[in-house]
PDB file of N, CA, C, O and CB in Angstrom:
ATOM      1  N   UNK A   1       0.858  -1.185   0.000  1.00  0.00           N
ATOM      2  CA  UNK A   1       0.000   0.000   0.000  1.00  0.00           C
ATOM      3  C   UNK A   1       0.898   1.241   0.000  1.00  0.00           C
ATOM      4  O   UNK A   1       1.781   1.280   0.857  1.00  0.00           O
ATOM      5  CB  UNK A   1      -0.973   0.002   1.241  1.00  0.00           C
ATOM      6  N   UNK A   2       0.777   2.253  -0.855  1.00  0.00           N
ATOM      7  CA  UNK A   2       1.453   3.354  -0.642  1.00  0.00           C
ATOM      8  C   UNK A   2       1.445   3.864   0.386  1.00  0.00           C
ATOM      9  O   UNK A   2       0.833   3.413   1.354  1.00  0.00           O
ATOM     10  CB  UNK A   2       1.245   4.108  -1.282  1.00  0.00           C
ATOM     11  N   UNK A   3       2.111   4.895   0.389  1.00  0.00           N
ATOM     12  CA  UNK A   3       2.794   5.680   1.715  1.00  0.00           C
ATOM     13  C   UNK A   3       1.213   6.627   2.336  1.00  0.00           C
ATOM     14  O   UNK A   3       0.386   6.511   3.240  1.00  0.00           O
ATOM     15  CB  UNK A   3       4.483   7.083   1.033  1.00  0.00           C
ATOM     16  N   UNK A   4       1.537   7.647   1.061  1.00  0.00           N
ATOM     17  CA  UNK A   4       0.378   9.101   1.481  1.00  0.00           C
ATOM     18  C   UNK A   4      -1.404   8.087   1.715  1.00  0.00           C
ATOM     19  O   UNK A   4      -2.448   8.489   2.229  1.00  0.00           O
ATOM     20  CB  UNK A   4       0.236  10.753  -0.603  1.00  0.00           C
ATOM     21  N   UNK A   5      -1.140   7.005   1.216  1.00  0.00           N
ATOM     22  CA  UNK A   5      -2.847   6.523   1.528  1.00  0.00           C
ATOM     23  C   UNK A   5      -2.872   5.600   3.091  1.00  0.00           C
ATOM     24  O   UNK A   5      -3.700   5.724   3.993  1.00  0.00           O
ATOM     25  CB  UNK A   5      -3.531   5.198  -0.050  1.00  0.00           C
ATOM     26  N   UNK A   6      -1.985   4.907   3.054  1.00  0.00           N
ATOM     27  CA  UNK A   6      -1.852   4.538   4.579  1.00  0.00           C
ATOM     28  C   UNK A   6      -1.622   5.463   5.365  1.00  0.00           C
ATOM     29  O   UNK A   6      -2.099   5.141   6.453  1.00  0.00           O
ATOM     30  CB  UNK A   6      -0.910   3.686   4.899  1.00  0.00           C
ATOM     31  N   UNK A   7      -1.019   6.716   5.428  1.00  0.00           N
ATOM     32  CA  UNK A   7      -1.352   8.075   5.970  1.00  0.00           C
ATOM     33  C   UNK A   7      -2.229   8.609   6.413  1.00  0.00           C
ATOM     34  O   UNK A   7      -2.181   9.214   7.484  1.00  0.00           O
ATOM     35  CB  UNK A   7      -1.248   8.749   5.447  1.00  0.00           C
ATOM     36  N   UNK A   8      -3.511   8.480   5.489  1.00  0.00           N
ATOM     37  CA  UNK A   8      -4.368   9.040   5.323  1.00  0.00           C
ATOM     38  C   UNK A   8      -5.553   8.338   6.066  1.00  0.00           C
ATOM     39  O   UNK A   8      -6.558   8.770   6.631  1.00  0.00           O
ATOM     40  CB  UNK A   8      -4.389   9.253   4.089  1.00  0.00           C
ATOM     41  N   UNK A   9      -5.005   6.987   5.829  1.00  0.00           N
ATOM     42  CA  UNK A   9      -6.477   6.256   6.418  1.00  0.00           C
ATOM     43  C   UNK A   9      -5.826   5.832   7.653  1.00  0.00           C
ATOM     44  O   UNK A   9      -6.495   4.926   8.150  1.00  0.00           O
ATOM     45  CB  UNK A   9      -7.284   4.787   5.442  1.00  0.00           C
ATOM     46  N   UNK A  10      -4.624   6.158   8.473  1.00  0.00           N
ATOM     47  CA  UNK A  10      -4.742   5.911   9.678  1.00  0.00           C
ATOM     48  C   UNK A  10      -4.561   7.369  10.484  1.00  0.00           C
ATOM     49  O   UNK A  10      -4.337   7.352  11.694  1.00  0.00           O
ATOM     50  CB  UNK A  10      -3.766   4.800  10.001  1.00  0.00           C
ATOM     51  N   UNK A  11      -4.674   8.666   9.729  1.00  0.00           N
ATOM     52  CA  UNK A  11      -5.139   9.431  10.307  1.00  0.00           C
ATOM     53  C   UNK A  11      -6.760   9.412  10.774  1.00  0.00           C
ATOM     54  O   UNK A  11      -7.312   9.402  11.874  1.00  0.00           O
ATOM     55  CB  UNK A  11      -4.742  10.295   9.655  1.00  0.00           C
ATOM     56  N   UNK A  12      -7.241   9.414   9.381  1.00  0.00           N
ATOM     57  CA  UNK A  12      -8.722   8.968   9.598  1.00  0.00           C
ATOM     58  C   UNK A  12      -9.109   8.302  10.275  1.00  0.00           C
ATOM     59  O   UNK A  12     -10.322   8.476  10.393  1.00  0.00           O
ATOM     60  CB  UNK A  12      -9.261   8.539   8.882  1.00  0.00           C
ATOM     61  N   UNK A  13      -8.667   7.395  10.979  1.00  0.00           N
ATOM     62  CA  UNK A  13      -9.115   6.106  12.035  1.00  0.00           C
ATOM     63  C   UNK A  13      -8.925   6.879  13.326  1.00  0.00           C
ATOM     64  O   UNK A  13      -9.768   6.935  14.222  1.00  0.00           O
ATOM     65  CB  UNK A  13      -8.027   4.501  11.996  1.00  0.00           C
ATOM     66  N   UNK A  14      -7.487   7.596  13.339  1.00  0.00           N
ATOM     67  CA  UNK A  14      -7.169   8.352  14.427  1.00  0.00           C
ATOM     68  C   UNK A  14      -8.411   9.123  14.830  1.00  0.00           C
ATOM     69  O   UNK A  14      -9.039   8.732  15.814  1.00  0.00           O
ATOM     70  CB  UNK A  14      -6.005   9.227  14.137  1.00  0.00           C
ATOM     71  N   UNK A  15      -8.856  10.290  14.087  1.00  0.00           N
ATOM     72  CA  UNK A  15      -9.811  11.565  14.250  1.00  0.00           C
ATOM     73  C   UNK A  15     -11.413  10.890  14.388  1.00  0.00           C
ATOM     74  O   UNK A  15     -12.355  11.314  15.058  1.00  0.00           O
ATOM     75  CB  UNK A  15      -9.654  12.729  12.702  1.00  0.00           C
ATOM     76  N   UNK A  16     -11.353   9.894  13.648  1.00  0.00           N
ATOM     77  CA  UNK A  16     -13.051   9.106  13.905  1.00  0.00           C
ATOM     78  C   UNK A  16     -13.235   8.475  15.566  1.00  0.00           C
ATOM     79  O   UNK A  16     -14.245   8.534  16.268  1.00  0.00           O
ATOM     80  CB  UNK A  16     -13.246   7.382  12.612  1.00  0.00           C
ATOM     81  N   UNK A  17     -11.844   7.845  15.910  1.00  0.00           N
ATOM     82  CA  UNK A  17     -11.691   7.193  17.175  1.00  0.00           C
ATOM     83  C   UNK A  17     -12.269   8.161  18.250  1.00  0.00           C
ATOM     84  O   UNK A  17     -13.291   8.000  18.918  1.00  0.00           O
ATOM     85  CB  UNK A  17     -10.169   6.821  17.446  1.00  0.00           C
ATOM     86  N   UNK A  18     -11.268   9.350  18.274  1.00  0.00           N
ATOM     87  CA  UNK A  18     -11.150  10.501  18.848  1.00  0.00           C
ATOM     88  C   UNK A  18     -12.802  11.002  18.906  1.00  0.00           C
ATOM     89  O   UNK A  18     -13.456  10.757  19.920  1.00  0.00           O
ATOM     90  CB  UNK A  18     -10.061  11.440  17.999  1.00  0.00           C
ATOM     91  N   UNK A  19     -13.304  11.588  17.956  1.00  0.00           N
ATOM     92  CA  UNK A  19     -14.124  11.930  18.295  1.00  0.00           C
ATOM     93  C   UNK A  19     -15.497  11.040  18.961  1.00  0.00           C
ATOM     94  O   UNK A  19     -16.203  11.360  19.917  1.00  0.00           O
ATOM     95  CB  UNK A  19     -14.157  12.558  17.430  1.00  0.00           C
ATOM     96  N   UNK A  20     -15.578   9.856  18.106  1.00  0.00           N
ATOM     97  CA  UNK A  20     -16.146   8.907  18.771  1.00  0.00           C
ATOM     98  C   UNK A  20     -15.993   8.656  20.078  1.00  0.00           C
ATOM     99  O   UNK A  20     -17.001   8.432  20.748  1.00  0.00           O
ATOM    100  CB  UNK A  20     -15.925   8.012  18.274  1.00  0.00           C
ATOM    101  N   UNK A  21     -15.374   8.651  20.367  1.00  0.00           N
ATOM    102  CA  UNK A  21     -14.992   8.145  22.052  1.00  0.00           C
ATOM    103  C   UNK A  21     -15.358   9.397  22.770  1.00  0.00           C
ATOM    104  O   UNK A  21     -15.592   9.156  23.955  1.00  0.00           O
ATOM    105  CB  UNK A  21     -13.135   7.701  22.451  1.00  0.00           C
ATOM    106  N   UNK A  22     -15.518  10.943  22.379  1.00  0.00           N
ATOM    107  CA  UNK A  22     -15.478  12.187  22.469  1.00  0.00           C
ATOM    108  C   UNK A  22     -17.423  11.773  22.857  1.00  0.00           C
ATOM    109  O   UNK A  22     -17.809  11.746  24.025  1.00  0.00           O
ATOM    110  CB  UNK A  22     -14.707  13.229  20.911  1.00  0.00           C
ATOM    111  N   UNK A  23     -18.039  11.597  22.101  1.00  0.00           N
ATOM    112  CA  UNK A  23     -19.669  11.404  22.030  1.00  0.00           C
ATOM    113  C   UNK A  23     -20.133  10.058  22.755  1.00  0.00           C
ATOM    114  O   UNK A  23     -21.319   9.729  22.771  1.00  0.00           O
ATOM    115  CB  UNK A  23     -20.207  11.315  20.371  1.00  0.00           C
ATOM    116  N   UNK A  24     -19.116   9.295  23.358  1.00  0.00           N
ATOM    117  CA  UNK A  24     -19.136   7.891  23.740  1.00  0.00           C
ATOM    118  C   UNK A  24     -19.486   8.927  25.033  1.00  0.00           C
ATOM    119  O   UNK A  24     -20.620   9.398  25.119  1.00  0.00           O
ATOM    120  CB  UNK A  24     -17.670   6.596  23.557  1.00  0.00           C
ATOM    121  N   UNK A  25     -18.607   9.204  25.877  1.00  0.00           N
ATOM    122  CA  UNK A  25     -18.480   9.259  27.363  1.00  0.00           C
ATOM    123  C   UNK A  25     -19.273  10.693  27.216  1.00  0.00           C
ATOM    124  O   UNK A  25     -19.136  11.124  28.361  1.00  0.00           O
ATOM    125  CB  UNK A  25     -16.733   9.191  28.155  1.00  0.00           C
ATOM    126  N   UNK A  26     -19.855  11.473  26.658  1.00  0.00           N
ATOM    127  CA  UNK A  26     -20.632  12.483  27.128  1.00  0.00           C
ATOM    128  C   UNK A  26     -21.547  11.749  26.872  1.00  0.00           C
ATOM    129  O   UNK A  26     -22.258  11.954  27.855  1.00  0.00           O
ATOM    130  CB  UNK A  26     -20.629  13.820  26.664  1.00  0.00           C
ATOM    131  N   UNK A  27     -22.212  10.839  26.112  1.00  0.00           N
ATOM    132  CA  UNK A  27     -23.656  10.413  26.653  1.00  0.00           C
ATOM    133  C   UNK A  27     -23.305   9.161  27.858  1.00  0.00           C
ATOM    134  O   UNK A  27     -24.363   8.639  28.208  1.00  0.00           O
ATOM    135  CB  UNK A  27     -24.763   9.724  25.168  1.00  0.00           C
ATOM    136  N   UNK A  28     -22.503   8.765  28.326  1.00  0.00           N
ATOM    137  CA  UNK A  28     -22.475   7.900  29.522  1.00  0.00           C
ATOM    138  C   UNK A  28     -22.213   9.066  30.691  1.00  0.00           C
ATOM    139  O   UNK A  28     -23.017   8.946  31.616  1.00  0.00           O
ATOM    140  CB  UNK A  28     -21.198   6.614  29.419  1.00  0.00           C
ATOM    141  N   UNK A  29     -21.289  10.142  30.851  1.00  0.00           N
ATOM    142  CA  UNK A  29     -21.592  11.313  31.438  1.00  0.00           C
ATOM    143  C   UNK A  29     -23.005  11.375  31.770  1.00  0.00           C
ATOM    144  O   UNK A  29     -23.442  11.361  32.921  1.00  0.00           O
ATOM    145  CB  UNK A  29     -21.205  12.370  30.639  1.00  0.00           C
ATOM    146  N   UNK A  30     -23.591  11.432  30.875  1.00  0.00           N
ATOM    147  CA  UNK A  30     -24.694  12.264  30.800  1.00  0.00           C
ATOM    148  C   UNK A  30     -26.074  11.234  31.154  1.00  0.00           C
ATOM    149  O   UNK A  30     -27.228  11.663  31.168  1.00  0.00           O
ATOM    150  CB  UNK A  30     -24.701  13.005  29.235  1.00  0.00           C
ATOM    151  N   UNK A  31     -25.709   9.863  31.419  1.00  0.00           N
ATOM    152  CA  UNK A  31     -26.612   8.941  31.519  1.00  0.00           C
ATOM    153  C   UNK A  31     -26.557   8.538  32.943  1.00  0.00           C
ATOM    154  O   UNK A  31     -27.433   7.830  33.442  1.00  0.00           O
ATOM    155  CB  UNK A  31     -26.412   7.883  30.565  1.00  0.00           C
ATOM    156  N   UNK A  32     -25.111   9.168  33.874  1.00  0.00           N
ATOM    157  CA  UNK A  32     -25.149   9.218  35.202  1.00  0.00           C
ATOM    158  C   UNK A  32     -24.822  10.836  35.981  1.00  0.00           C
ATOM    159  O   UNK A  32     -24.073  11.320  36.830  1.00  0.00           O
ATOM    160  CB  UNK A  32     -24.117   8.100  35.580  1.00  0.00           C
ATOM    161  N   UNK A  33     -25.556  11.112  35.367  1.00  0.00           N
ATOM    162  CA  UNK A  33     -25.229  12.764  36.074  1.00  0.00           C
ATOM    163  C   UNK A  33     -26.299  12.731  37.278  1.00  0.00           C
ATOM    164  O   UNK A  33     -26.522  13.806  37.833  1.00  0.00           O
ATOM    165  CB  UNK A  33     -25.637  14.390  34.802  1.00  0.00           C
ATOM    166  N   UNK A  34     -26.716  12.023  37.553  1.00  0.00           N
ATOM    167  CA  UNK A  34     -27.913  12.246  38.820  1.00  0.00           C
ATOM    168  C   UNK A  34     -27.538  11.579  40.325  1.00  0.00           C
ATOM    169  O   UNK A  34     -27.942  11.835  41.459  1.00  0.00           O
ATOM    170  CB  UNK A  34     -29.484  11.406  38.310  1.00  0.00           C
ATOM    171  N   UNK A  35     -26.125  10.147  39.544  1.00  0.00           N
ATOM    172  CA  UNK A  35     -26.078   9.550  40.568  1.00  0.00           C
ATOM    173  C   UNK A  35     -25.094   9.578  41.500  1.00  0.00           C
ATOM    174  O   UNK A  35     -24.107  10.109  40.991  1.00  0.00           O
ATOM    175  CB  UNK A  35     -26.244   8.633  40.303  1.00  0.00           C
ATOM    176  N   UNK A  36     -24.852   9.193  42.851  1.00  0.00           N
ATOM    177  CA  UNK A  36     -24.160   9.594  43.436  1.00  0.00           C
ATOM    178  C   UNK A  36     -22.371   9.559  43.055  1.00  0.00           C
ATOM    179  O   UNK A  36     -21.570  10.476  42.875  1.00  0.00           O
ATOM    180  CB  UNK A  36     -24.657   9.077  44.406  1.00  0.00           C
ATOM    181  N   UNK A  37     -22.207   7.933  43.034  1.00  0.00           N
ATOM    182  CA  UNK A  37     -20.905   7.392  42.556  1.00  0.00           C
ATOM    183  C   UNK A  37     -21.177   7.095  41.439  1.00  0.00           C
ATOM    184  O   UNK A  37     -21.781   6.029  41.317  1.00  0.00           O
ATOM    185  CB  UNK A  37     -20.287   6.320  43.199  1.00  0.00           C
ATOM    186  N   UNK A  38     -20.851   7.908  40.135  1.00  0.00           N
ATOM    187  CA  UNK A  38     -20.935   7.950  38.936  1.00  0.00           C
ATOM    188  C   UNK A  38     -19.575   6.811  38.515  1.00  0.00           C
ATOM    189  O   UNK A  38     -18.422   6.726  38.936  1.00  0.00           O
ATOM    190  CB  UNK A  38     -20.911   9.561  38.461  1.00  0.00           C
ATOM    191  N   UNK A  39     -20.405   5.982  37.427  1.00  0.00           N
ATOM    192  CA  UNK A  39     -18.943   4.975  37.016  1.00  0.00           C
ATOM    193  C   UNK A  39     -17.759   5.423  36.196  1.00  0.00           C
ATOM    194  O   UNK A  39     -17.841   6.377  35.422  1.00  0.00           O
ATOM    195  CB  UNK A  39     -19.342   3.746  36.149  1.00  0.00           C
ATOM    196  N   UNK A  40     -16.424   4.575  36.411  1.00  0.00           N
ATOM    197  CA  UNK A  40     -15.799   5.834  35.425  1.00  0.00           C
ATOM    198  C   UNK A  40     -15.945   5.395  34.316  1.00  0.00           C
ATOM    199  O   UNK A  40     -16.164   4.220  34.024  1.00  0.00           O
ATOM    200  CB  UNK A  40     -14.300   6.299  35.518  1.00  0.00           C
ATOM    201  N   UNK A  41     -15.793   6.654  33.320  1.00  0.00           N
ATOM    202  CA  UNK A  41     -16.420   6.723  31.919  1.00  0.00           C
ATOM    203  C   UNK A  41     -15.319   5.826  31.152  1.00  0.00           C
ATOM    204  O   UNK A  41     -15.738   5.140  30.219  1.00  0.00           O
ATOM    205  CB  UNK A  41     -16.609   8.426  31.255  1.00  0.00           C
ATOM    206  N   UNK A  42     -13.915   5.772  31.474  1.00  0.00           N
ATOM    207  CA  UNK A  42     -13.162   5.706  30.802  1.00  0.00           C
ATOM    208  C   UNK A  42     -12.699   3.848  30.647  1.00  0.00           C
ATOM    209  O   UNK A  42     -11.842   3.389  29.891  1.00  0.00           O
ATOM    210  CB  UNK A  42     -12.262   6.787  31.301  1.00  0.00           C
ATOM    211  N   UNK A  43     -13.392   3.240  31.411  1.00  0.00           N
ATOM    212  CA  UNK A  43     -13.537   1.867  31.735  1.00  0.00           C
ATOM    213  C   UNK A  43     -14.662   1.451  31.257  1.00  0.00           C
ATOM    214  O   UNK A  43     -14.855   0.279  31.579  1.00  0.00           O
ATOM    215  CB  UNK A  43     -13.472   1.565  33.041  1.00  0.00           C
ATOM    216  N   UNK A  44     -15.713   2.015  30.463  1.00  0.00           N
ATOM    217  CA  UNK A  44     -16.749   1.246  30.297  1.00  0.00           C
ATOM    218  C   UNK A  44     -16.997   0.432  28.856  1.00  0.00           C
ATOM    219  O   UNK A  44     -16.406   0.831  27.853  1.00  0.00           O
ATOM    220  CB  UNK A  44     -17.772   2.095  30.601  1.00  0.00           C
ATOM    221  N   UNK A  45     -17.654  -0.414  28.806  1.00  0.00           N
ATOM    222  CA  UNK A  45     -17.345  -1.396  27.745  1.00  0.00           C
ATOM    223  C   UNK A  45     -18.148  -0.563  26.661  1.00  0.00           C
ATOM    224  O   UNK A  45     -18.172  -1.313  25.685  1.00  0.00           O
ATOM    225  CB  UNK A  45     -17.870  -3.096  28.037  1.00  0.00           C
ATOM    226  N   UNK A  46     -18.579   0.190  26.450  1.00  0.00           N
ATOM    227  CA  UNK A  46     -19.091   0.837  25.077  1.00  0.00           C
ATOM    228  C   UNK A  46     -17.729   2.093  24.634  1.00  0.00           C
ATOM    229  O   UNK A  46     -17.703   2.616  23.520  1.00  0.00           O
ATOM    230  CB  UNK A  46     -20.958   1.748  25.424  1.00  0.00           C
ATOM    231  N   UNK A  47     -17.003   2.312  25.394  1.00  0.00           N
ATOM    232  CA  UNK A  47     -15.335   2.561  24.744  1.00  0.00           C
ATOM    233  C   UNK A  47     -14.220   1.875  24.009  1.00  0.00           C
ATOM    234  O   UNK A  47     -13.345   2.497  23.407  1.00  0.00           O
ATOM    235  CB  UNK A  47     -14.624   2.781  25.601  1.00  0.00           C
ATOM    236  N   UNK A  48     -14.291   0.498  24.087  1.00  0.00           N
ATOM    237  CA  UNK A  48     -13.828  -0.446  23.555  1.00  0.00           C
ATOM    238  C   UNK A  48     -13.822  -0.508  22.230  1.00  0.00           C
ATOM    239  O   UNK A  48     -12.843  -0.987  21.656  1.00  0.00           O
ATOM    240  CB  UNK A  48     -14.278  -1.304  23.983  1.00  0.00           C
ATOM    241  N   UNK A  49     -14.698  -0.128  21.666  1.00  0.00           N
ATOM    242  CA  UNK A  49     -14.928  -0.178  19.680  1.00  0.00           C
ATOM    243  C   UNK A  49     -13.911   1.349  19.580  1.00  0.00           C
ATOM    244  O   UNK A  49     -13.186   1.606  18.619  1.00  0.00           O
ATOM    245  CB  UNK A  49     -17.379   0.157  18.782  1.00  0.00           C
ATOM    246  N   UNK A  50     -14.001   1.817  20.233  1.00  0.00           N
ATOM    247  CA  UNK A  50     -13.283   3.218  20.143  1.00  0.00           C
ATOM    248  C   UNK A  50     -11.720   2.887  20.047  1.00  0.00           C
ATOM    249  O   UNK A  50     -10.993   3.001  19.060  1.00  0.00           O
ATOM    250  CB  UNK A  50     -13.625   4.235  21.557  1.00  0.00           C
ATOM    251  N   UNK A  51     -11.322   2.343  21.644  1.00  0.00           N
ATOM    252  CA  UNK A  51      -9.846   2.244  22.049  1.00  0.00           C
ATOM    253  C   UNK A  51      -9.431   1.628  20.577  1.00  0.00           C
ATOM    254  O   UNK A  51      -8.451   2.026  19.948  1.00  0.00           O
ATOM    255  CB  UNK A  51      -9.462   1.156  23.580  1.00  0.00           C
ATOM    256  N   UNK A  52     -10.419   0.490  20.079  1.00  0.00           N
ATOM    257  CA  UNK A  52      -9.879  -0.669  19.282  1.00  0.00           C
ATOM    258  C   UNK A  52      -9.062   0.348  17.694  1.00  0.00           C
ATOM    259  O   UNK A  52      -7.982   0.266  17.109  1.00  0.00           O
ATOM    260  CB  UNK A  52     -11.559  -1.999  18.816  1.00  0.00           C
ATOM    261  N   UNK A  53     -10.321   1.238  17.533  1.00  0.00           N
ATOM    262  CA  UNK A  53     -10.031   1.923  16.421  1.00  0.00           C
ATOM    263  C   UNK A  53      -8.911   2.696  16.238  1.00  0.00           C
ATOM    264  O   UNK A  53      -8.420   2.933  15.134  1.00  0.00           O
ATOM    265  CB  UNK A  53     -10.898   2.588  16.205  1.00  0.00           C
ATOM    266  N   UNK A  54      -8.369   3.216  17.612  1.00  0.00           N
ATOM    267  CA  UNK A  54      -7.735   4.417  17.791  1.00  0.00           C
ATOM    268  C   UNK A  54      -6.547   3.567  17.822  1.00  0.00           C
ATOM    269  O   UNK A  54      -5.860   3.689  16.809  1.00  0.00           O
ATOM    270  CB  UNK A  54      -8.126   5.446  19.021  1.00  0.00           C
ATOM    271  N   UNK A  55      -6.050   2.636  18.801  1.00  0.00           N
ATOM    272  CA  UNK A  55      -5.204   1.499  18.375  1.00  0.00           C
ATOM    273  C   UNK A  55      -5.144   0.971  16.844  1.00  0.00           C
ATOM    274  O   UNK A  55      -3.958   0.782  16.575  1.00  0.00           O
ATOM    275  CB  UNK A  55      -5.639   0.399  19.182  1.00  0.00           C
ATOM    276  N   UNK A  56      -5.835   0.713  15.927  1.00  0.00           N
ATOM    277  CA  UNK A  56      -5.506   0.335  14.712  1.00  0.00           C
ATOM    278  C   UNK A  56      -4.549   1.351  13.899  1.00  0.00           C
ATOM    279  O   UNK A  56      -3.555   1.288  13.176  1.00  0.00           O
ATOM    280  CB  UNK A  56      -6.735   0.094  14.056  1.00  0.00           C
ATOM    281  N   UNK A  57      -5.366   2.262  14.403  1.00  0.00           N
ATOM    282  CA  UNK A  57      -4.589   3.554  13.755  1.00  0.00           C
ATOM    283  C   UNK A  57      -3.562   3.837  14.182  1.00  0.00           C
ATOM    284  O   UNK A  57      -2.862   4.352  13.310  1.00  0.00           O
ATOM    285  CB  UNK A  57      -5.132   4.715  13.802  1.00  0.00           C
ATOM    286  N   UNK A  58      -2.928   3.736  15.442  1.00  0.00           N
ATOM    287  CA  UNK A  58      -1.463   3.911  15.474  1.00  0.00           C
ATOM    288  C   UNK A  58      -0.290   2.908  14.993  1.00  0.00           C
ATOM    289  O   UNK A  58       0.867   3.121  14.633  1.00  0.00           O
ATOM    290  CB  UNK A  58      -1.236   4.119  16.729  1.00  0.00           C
ATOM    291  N   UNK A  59      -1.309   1.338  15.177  1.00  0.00           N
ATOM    292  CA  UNK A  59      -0.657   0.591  14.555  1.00  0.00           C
ATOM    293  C   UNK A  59      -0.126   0.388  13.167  1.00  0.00           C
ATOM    294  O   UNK A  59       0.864  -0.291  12.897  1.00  0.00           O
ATOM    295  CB  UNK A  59      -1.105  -0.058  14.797  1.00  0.00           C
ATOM    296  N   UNK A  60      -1.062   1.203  12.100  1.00  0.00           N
ATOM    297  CA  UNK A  60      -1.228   1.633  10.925  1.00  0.00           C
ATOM    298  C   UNK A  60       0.061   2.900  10.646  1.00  0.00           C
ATOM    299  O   UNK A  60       0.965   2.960   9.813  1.00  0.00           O
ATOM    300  CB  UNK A  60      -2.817   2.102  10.855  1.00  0.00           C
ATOM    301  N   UNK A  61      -0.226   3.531  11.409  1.00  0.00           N
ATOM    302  CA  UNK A  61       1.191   4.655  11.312  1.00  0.00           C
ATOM    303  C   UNK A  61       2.408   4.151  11.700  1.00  0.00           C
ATOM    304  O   UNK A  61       3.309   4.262  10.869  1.00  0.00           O
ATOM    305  CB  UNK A  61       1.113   5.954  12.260  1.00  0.00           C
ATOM    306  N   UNK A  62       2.662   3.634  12.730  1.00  0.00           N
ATOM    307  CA  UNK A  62       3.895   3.230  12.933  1.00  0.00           C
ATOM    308  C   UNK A  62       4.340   2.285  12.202  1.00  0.00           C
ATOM    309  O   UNK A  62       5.516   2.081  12.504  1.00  0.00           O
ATOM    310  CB  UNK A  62       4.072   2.933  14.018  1.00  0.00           C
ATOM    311  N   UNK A  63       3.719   1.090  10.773  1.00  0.00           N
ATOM    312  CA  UNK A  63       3.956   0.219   9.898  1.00  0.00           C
ATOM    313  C   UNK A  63       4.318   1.335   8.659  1.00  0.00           C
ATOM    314  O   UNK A  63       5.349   1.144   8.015  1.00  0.00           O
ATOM    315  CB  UNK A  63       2.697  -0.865   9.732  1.00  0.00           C
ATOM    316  N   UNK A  64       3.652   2.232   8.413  1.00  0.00           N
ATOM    317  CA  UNK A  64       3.881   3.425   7.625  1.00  0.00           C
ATOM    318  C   UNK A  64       5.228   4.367   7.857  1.00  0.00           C
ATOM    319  O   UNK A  64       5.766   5.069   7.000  1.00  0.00           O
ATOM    320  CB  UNK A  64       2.688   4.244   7.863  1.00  0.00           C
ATOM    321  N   UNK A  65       5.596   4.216   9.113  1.00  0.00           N
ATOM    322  CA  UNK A  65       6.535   5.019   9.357  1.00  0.00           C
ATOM    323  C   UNK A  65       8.164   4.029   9.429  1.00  0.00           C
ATOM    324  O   UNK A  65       9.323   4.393   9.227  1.00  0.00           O
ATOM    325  CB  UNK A  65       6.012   5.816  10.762  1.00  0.00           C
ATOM    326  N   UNK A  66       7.560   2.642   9.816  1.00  0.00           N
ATOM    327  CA  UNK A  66       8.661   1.804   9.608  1.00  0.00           C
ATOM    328  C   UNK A  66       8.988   1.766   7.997  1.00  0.00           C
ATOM    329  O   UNK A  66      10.134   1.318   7.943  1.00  0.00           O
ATOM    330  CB  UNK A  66       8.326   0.355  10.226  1.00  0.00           C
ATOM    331  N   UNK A  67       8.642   1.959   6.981  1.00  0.00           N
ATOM    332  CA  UNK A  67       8.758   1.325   5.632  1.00  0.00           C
ATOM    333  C   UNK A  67       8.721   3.360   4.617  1.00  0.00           C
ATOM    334  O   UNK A  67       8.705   3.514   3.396  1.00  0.00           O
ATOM    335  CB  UNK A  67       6.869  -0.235   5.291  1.00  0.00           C
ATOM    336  N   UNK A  68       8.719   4.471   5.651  1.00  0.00           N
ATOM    337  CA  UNK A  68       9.377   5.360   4.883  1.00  0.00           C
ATOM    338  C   UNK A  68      10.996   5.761   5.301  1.00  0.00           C
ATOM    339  O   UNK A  68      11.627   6.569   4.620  1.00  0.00           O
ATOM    340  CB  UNK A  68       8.481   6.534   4.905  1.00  0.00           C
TER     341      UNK A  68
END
């Protein structure tokens, strides 16, 4: 795979992760804002499709960055 397109699509994975995970924990925020011991956001299993993505993508750059 070329250089500038594996670039490109593991930036893209990067910024989709990011924001995803960004709209992940404000509606889990926002689904315990009433309760006392709120869970932490950053452990919960609907982050996981996120971490996974955001991980592909670095894995994706650093194979890109080994081979320029």
């Amino acid at each position: 795979m070329p250089q500038p397109v594996l670039s490109f699509v593991s930036v893209a994975l990067f910024v989709i992760g990011i924001v995803g995970n960004g709209f992940e924990m404000r509606k889990i925020r926002m689904a315990t804002e009433g309760l006392p011991n709120p869970k932490n956001v950053f452990l919960d299993r609907r982050n996981l499709k996120w971490y996974a993505l955001i991980g592909i993508a670095l894995v994706l750059w650093a194979v890109n960055s080994i081979y320029t």
